[in-house]
C-alpha positions in Angstrom: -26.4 -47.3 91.9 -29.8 -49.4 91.5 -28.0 -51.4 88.4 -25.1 -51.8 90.8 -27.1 -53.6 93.7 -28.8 -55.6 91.0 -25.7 -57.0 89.7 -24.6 -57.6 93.4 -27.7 -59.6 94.4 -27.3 -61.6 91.0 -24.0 -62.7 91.8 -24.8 -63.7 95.3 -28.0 -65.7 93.9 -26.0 -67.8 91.4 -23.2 -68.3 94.3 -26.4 -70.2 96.2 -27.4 -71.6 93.2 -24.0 -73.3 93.1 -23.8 -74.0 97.0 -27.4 -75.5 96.6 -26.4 -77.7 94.0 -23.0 -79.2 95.4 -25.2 -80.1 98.2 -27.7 -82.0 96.1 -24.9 -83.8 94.6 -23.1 -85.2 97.8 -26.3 -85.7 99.3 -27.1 -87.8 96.1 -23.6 -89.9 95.5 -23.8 -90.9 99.1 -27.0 -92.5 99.2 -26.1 -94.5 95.7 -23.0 -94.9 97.0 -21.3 -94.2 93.7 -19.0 -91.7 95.9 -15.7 -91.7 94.0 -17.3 -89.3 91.0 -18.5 -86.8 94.2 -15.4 -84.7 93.8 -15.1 -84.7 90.2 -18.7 -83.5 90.2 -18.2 -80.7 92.1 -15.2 -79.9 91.0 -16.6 -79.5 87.5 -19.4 -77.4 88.8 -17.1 -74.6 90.6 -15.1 -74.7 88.0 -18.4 -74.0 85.5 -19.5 -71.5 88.2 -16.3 -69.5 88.5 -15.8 -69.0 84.7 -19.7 -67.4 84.4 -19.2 -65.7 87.8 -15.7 -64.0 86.0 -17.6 -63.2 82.6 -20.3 -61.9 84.8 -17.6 -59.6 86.6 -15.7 -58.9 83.4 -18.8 -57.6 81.8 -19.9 -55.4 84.9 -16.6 -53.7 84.4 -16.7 -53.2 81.0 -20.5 -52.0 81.1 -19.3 -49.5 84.3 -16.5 -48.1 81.7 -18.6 -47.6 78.9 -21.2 -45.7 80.9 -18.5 -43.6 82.4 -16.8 -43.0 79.2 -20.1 -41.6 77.6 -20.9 -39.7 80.9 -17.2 -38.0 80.5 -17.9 -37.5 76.4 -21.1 -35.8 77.0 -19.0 -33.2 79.9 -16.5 -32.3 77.4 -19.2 -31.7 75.1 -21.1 -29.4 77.4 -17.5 -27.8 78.7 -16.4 -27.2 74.7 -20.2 -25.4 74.0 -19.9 -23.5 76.6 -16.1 -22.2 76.0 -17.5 -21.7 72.0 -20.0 -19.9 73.0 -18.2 -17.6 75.5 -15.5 -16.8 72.9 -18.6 -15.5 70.2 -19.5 -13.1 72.8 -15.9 -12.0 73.9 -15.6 -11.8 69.8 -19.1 -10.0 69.6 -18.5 -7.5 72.7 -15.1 -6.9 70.8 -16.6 -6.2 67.0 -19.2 -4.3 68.4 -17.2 -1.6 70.3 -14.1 -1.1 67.5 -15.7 -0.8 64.5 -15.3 2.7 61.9 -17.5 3.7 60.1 -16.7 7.2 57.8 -18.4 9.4 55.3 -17.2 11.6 52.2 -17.7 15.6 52.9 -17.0 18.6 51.9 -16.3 18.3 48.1 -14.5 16.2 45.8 -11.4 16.8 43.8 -10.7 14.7 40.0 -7.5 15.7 38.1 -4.8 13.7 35.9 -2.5 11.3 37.7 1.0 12.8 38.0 3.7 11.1 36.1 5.8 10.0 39.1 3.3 7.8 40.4 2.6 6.4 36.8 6.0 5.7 36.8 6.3 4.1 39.9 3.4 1.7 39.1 5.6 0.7 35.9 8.4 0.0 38.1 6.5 -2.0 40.7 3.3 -4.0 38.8 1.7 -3.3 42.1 -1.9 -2.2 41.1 -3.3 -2.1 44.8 -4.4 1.6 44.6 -6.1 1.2 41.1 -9.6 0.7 39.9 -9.5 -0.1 36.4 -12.5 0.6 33.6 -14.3 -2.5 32.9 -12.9 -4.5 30.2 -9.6 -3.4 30.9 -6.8 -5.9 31.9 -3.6 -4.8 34.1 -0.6 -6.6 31.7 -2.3 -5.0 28.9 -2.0 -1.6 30.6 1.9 -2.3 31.4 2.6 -2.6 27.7 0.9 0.4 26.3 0.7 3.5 28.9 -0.7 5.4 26.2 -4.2 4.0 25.2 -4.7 4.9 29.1 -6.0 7.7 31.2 -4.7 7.6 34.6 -7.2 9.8 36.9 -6.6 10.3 40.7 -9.7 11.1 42.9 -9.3 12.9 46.4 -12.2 13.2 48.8 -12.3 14.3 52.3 -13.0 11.9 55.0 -14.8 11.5 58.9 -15.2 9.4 61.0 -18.9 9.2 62.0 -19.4 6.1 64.1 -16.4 4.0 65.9 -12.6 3.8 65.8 -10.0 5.4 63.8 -9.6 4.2 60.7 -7.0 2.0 59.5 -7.8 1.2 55.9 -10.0 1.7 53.0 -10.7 -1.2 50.7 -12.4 -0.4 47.1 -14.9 -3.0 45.9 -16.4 -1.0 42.5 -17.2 2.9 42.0 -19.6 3.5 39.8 -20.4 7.1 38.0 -23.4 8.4 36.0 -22.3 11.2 33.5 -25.1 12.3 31.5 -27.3 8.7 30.5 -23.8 6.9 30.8 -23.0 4.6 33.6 -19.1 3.5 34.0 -18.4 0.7 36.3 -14.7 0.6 37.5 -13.4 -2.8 39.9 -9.7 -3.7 40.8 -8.5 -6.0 38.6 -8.8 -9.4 38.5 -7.7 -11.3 41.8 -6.7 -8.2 43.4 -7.8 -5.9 45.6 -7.9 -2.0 45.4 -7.1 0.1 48.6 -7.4 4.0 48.7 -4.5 5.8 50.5 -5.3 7.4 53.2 -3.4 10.9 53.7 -3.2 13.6 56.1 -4.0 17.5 54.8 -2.0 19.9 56.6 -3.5 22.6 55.6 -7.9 21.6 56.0 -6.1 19.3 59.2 -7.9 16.3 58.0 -7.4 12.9 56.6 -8.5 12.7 52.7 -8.8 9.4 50.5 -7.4 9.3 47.3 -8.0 6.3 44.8 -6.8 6.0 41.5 -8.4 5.3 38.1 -7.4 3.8 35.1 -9.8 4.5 31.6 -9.9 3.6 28.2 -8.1 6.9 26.1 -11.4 7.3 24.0 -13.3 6.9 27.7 -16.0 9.8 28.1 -15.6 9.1 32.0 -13.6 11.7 32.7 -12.0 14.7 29.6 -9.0 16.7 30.9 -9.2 20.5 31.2 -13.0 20.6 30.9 -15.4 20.4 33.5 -16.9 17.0 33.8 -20.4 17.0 35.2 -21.6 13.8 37.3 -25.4 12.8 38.6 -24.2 10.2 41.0 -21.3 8.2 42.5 -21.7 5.3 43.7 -18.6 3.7 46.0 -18.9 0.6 47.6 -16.0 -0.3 50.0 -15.2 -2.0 53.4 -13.7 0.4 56.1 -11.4 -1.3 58.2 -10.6 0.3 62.1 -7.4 0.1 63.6 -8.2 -2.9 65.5 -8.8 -4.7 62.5 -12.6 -5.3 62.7 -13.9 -4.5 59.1 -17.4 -3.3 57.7 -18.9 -3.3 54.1 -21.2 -0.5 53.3 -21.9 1.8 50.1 -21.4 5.5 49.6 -23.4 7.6 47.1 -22.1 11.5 46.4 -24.7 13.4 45.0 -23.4 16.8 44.1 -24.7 20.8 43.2 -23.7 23.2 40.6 -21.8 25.1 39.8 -18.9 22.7 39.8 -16.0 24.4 39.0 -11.9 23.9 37.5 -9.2 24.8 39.7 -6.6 26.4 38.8 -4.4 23.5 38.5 -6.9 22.0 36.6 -8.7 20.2 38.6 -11.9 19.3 39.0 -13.9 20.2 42.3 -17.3 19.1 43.5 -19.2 20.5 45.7 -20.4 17.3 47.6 -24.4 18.1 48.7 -25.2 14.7 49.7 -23.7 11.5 51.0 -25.8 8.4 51.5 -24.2 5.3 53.3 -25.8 2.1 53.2 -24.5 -1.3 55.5 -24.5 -3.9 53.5 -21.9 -6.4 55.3 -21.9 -7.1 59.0 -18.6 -6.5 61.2 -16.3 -9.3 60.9 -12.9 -9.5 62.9 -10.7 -8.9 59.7 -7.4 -10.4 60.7 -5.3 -12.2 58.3 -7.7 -12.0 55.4 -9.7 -9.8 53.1 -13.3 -9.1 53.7 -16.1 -10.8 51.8 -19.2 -9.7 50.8 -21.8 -12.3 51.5 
């Protein structure tokens, strides 16, 4: 408003200026008598005087718009910051009450793969409940079924923190047999799931994820019981409102384990350790990534 009355007061001074002037030069071309040039004279100077009282106008306006322009910018700025920052916390206040977070109990069941489901992965290439031994490549596996061992773990599941659980994604399982370690990963550019099944008879859900080893692999030796120090699982749990979390599982087990009857073997699961090591993420549309 102070810039405003400037310019005002400006203007009005160089209109008096120009007032002031015209009188000085009738006053002057009437006492020299030289009267004829009196209108051409001021003509000339109104003329001169309108075009810098217009530029002087023109430039107010333009300066006004500029200053208003920036003045609306810098709102919109403010109004988007705000808006960002109220959707983080809607998103936050979201995550933070529909997460799942589950553990492995009870025990933990390793047998052979049956034959039906080897067939259907044949018939569908789809390797998304498979970990694969490392070295091992999936086209390779396709062509020649029998320099593999397919090996289907089953382990009871609950829910210890948060929502029900919608899905279980596999990162890398690793085991410790002996002074061994054997690291299994989906394969390349894929990700592995567990299925996640309902036992009618316990009335729980189990996970079951599916192994693929080298024939000659000590990792796991059908019929005989396998012993195991550790296993290490590391996996993102995904709730059924799709807000995902990363975290580790180790199994630490006690003898005696023992074979079933169908020849299975079962694991007496004496410890579960879970460890966060991913923050929950709203997991829509995409696959969760480990930072």
């Amino acid at each position: 408003m102070k810039n405003k009355g400037f310019k005002i007061k400006f203007l009005m001074l160089g209109w008096l200026i120009v007032i002031v002037l015209i009188a000085i030069t009738a006053i002057i071309t009437t006492l020299t008598g030289k009267t004829d040039n009196t209108f051409t004279i001021i003509s000339i100077i109104v003329s001169f005087a309108s075009f810098i009282a217009t530029s002087f106008f023109s430039i107010s306006i333009y300066n006004h718009n500029t200053s208003l322009r920036s003045q609306n910018d810098e709102i919109r700025r403010q109004t988007n910051t705000v808006s960002r920052r109220g959707e983080l916390f809607r998103n936050l206040q979201f995550i933070a009450g529909n997460y799942s977070i589950i553990d492995f109990v009870d025990h933990m069941l390793m047998f052979d793969e049956s034959d039906r489901y080897i067939k259907r992965l044949i018939e569908t290439n789809d390797f998304t409940f498979y970990l694969l031994e490392h070295g091992i490549e999936k086209e390779k596996v396709l062509k020649n079924l029998k320099d593999y061992t397919f090996i289907t773990v089953k382990i009871p599941i609950k829910i210890v923190e948060g929502k029900a659980i919608n899905k279980i994604s596999i990162h890398k399982i690793k085991f410790v047999k002996d002074t061994a370690t054997y690291n299994l990963a989906p394969s390349e550019n894929d990700t592995a799931n567990a299925l996640i099944i309902y036992n009618e008879n316990d009335h729980r859900q189990e996970a079951v994820i599916n192994l693929i080893v080298n024939k000659d692999s000590e990792l796991y030796n059908s019929g005989v019981l396998n012993l195991y120090q550790k296993i290490k699982i590391t996996l993102t749990m995904e709730s059924l409102l799709n807000v995902a979390i990363a975290g580790s599982i180790e199994l630490y087990f006690t003898n005696p384990e023992k074979i079933e009857k169908s020849g299975a073997n079962k694991y007496k699961i004496n410890s579960s350790q879970f460890q966060l090591i991913g923050k929950p993420k709203l997991n829509i549309g995409r696959e969760y990534e480990i930072e």
